[in-house]
Each structure stands twice: as C-alpha cells, then as structure tokens.
C-alpha positions as CSV (number, residue, x, y, z in Angstrom):
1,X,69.5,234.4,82.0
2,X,70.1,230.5,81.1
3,X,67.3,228.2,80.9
4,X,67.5,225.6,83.9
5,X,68.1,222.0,82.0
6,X,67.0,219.2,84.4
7,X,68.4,215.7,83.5
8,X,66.6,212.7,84.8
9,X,68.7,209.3,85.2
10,X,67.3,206.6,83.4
11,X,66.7,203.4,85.0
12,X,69.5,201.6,83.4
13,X,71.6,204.3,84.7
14,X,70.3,203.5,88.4
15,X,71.2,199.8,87.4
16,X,74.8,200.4,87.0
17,X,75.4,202.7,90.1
18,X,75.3,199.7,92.5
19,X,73.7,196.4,92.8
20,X,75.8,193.6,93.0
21,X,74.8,190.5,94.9
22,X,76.7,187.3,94.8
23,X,75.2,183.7,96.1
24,X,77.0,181.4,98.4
25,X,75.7,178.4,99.2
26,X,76.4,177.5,103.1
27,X,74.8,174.0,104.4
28,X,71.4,173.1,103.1
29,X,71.4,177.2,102.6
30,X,71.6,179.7,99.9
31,X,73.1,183.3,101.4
32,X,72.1,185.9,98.6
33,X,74.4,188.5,99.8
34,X,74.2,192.3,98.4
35,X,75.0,195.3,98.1
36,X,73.3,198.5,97.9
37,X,73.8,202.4,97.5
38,X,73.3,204.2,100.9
39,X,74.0,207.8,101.9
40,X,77.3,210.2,101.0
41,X,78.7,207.5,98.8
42,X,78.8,204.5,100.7
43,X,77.8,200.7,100.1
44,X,75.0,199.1,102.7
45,X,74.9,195.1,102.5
46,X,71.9,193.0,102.3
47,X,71.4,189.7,102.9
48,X,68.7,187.1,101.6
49,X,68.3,183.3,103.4
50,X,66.7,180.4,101.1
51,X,67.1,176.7,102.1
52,X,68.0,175.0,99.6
53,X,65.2,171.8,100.7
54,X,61.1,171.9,100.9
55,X,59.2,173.7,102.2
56,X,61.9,176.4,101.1
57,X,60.9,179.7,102.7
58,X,63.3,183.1,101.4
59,X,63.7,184.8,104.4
60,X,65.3,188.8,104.2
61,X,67.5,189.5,107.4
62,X,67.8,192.0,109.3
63,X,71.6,193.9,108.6
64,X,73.5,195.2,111.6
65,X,73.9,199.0,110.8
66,X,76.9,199.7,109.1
67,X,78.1,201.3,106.1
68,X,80.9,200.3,103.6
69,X,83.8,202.2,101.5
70,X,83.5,199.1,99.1
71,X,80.8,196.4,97.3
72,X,83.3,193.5,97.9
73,X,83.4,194.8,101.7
74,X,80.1,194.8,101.9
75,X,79.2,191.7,100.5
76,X,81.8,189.9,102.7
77,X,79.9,191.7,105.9
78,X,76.5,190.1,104.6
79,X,78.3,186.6,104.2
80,X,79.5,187.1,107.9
81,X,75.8,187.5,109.2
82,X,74.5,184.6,107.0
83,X,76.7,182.2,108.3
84,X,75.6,183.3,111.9
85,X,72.2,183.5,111.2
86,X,72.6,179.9,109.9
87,X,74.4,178.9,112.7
88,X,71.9,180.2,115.5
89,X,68.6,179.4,113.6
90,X,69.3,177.2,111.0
C-alpha cells in the first residue's frame, strides 16, 4: 500500500488562481470592479464604490447573482452595476 501524500496550495498559489480587479473612474466615483473564484470553475464579480471627494466613504455592493465563463466578463458585469448604482444613488 502507497503512503497518501497531501499537497497544500501555498498562498501565492491561491493568488494567481483568480483575483483580478480593475478601477474605473465614473463621475466623482471610483468603481473597483473584480473578479473572484466561485463554484465548478466559474468567475463571480465584485464590485467596490469610493467617491472620489470628502467625506469619501468605500461602499461594497451588493452583486446580482450570476456567475461567469470569464474574468473580463465578469468585470464588465460589475462595471454595468456600478454605473447603475451611481446612477440611482449617487
């Protein structure tokens, strides 16, 4: 019988599986958009409001459910909300 070898990622490896994020600046906003691993593979986004003016307040909103095939897709989804959210509450 073969010893059972357990291999732990590292952190760095974690690091490089997904975490992309990519700030637009929309109005007197900054949308830090990202992306994130999620379940079976795909991408979830994430999305991050700061106004660019004091008092300046980061505010993390809520994503519509959904799940991508692709980071770029994702990101582009997250964009989408900001410039709502920015649009109805901003």
């Amino acid at each position: 019988m073969l010893p059972v070898r357990t291999v732990f990622p590292t952190p760095a490896s974690f690091a490089s599986i997904m975490n992309g994020t990519e700030t637009i600046r929309y109005k007197a906003y900054d949308l830090i958009c990202g992306a994130r691993a999620a379940d079976q593979g795909t991408i979830a986004p994430t999305l991050v409001v700061a106004r660019r003016a004091w008092p300046s307040r980061t505010r993390v909103i809520a994503m519509i459910r959904g799940t991508f095939a692709t980071e770029a897709i994702a990101i582009a989804s997250a964009h989408a909300q900001g410039v709502q959210w920015v649009t109805d509450f901003g």
